[in-house]
C-alpha positions in Angstrom: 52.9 -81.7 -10.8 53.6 -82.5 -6.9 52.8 -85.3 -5.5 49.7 -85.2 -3.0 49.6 -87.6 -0.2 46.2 -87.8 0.4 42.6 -88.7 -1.0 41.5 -85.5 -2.8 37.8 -85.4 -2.0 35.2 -83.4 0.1 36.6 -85.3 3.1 40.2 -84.9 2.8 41.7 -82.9 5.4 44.2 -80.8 3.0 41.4 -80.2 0.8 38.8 -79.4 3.4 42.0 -76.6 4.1 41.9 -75.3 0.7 38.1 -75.4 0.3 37.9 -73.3 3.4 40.5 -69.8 1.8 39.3 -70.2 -1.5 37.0 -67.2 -1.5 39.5 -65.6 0.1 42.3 -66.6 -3.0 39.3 -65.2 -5.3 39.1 -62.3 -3.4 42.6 -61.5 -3.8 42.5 -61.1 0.4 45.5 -64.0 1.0 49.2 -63.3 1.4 51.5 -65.1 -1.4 52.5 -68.0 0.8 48.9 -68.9 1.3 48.1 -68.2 -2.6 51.5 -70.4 -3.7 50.0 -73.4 -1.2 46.6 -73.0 -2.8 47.7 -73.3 -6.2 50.3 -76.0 -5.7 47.6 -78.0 -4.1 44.8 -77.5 -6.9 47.6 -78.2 -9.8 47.1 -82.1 -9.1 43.6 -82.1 -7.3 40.5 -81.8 -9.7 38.0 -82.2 -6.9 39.6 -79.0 -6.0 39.8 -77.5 -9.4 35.9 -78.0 -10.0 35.1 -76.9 -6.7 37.0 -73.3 -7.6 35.6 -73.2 -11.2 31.8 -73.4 -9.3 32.8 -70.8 -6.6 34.5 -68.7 -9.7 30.5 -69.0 -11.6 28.9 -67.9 -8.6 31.0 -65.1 -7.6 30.8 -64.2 -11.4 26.7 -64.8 -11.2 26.7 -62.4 -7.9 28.6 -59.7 -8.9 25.9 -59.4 -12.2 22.9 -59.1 -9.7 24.7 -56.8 -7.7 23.1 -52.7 -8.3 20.0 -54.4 -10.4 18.0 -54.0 -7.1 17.4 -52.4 -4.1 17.3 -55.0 -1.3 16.5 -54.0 2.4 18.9 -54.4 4.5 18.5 -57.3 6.8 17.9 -56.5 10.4 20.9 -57.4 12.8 18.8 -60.2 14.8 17.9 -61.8 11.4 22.0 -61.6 10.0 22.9 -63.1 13.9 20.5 -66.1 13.3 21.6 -66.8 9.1 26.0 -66.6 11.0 24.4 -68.8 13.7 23.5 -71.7 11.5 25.8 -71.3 9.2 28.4 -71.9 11.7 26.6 -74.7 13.2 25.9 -76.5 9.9 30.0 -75.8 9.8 30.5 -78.0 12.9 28.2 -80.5 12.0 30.0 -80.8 8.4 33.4 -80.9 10.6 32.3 -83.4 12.8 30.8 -85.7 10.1 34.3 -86.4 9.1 
C-alpha cells in the first residue's frame, strides 16, 4: 500500500478531492490518470473505501427505481432552485473546513 500523508477523514483535503470524482469513477466518465489516482488513494483510506461502497448502494438502489414510474418532469425554475442550494450547501461544506 502507499503511504498517505494526510488524515483520511471527511475533512482531509485529498479526500475531499476524491469524494468530489467518485461518481464520476462509478460512472466510468474519468480518464485513466484520474481513475489510477482514485484507486491508489482509496487502497489505504477506509473512510474513502466506505464512502464508495455507500455511493456504490445508492447508485445500485437508483438504477432499480428507475422505469417503475412515471415521474413529471420538474419544471426548469424548480431544477435552478434544487442546483442553487446544492451549490450553496457546497460552499458552506467548503468553507466549514
Amino acid at each position: 500500500m502507499t503511504e498517505h500523508k494526510h488524515q483520511h477523514n471527511q475533512k482531509d483535503p485529498a479526500c475531499l478531492e476524491v469524494f468530489a470524482k467518485l461518481s464520476e469513477y462509478l460512472d466510468g466518465e474519468l480518464d485513466r490518470l484520474e481513475c489510477d489516482h482514485i484507486e491508489e488513494h482509496i487502497a489505504d483510506c477506509p473512510p474513502c473505501v466506505e464512502f464508495l461502497r455507500g455511493l456504490k448502494r445508492c447508485v445500485e438502489t437508483s438504477r432499480e427505481f428507475e422505469g417503475q414510474g412515471n415521474c413529471p418532469k420538474m419544471p426548469p425554475e424548480m431544477e435552478e432552485k434544487l442546483r442553487e442550494a446544492w451549490q450553496n450547501a457546497l460552499k458552506r461544506r467548503e468553507n466549514a473546513h
